[in-house]
C-alpha positions as a Markdown table, in Angstrom:
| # | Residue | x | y | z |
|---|---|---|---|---|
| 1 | Unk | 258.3 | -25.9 | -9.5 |
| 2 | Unk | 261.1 | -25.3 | -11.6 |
| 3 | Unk | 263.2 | -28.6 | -10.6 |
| 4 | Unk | 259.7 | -30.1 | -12.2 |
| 5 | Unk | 259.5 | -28.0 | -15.3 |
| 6 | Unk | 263.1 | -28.8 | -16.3 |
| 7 | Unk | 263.1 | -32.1 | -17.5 |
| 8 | Unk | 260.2 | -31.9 | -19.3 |
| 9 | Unk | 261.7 | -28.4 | -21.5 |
| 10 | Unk | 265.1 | -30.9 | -22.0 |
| 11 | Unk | 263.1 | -33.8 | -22.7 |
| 12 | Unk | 261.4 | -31.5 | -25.5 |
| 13 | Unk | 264.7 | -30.4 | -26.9 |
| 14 | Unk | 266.3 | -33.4 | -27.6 |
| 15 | Unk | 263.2 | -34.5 | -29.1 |
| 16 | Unk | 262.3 | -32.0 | -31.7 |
| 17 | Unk | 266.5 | -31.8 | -32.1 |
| 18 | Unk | 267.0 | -35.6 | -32.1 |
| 19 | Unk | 268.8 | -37.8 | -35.3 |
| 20 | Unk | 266.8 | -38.2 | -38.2 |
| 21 | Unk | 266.5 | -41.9 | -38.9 |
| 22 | Unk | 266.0 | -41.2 | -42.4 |
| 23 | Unk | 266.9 | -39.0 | -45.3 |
| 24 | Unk | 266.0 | -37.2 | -48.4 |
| 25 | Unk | 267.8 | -37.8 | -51.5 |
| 26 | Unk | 267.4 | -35.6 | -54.9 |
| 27 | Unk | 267.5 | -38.1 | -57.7 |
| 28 | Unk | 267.3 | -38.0 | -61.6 |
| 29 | Unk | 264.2 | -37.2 | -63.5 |
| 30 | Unk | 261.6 | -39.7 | -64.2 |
| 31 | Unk | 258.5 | -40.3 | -66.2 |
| 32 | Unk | 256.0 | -42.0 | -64.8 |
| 33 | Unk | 256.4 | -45.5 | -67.2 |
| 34 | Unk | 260.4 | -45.4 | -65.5 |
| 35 | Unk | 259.0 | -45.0 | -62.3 |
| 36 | Unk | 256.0 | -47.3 | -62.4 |
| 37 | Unk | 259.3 | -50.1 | -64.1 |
| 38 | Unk | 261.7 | -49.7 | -61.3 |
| 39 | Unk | 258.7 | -49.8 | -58.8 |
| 40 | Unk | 257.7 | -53.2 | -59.9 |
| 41 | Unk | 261.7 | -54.3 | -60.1 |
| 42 | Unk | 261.8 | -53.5 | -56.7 |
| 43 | Unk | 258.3 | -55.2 | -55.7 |
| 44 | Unk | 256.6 | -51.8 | -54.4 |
| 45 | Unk | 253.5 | -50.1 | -55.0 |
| 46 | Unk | 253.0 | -47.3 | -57.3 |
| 47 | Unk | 250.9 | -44.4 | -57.4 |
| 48 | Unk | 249.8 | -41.3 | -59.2 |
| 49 | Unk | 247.8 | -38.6 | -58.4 |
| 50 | Unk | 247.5 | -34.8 | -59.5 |
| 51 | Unk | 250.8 | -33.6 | -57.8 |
| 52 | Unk | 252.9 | -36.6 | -58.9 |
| 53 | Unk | 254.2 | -40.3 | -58.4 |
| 54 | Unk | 256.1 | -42.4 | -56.6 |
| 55 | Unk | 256.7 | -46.1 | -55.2 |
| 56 | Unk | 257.2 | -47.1 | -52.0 |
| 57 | Unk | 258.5 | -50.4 | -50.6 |
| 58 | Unk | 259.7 | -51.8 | -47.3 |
| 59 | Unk | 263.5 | -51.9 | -48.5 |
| 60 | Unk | 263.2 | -55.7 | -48.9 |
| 61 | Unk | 261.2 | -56.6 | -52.3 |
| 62 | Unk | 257.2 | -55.5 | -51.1 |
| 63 | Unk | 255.5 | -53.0 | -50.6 |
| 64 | Unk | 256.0 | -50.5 | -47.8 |
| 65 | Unk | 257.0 | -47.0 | -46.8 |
| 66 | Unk | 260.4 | -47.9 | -45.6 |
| 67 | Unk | 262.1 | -47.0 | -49.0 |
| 68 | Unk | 260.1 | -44.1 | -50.9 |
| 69 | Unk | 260.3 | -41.9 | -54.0 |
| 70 | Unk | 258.2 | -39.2 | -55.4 |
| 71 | Unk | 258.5 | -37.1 | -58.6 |
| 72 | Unk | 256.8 | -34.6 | -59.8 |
| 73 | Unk | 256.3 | -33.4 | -63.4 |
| 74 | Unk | 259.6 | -31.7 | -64.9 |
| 75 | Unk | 261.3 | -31.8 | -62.1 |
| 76 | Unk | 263.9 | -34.2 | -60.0 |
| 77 | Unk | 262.7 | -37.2 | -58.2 |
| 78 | Unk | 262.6 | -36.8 | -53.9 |
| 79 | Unk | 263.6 | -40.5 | -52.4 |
| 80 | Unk | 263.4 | -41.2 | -48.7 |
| 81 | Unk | 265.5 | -43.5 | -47.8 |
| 82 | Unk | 265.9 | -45.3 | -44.0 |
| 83 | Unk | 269.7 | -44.6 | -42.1 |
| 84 | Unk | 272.6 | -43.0 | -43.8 |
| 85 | Unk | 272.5 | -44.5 | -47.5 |
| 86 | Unk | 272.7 | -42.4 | -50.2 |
| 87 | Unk | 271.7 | -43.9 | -53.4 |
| 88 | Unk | 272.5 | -42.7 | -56.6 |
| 89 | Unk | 269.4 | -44.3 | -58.8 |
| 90 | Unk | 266.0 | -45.3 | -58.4 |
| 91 | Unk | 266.3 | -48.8 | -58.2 |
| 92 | Unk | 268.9 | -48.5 | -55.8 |
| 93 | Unk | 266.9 | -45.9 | -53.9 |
| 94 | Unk | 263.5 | -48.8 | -53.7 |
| 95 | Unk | 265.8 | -51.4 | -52.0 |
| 96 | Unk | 268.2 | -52.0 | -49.6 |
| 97 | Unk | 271.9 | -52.9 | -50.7 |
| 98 | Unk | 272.9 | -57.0 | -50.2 |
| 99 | Unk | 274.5 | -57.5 | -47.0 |
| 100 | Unk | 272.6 | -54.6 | -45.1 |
| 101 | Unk | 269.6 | -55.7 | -42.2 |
């Protein structure tokens, strides 16, 4: 019983231990008109709600969830952002560098 029970606790390990494919980034503060500006530069879609905003795109000029970032009133922008990029601004944040897949 045991020799059956094993993989499965490993299997579960690795899992809720495994790489992260993608990563959050603290950015500058934004209002929502700078936000909503570099959103539609980078072809995503915008939103806002009670908690916040934010824009999301596919990394590649539409809209997506690939590439994200949310703000919230007063304080620092959150992007998510796909591998091990770490972008210094919005814009750069919404879309993918040239010559990246």
């Amino acid at each position: 019983m045991r020799i059956f029970i094993a993989p499965f606790i490993l299997l579960g390990a690795l899992a809720t231990s495994g790489l992260s494919f993608a990563s959050d980034i603290n950015l500058e503060k934004q209002t929502p008109e700078q936000l909503k500006s570099a959103c539609d530069q980078a072809g995503g879609k915008f939103s806002q709600d009670t908690r916040g905003y934010g824009c999301g795109t596919n990394c590649a000029g539409g809209p997506g969830t690939s590439c994200t970032v949310f703000c919230q009133p007063d304080k620092k922008c959150v992007a998510q952002v796909m591998g091990a990029r770490h972008p210094r601004h919005i814009l750069d944040a919404l879309k993918k560098p040239a010559g990246r897949r």
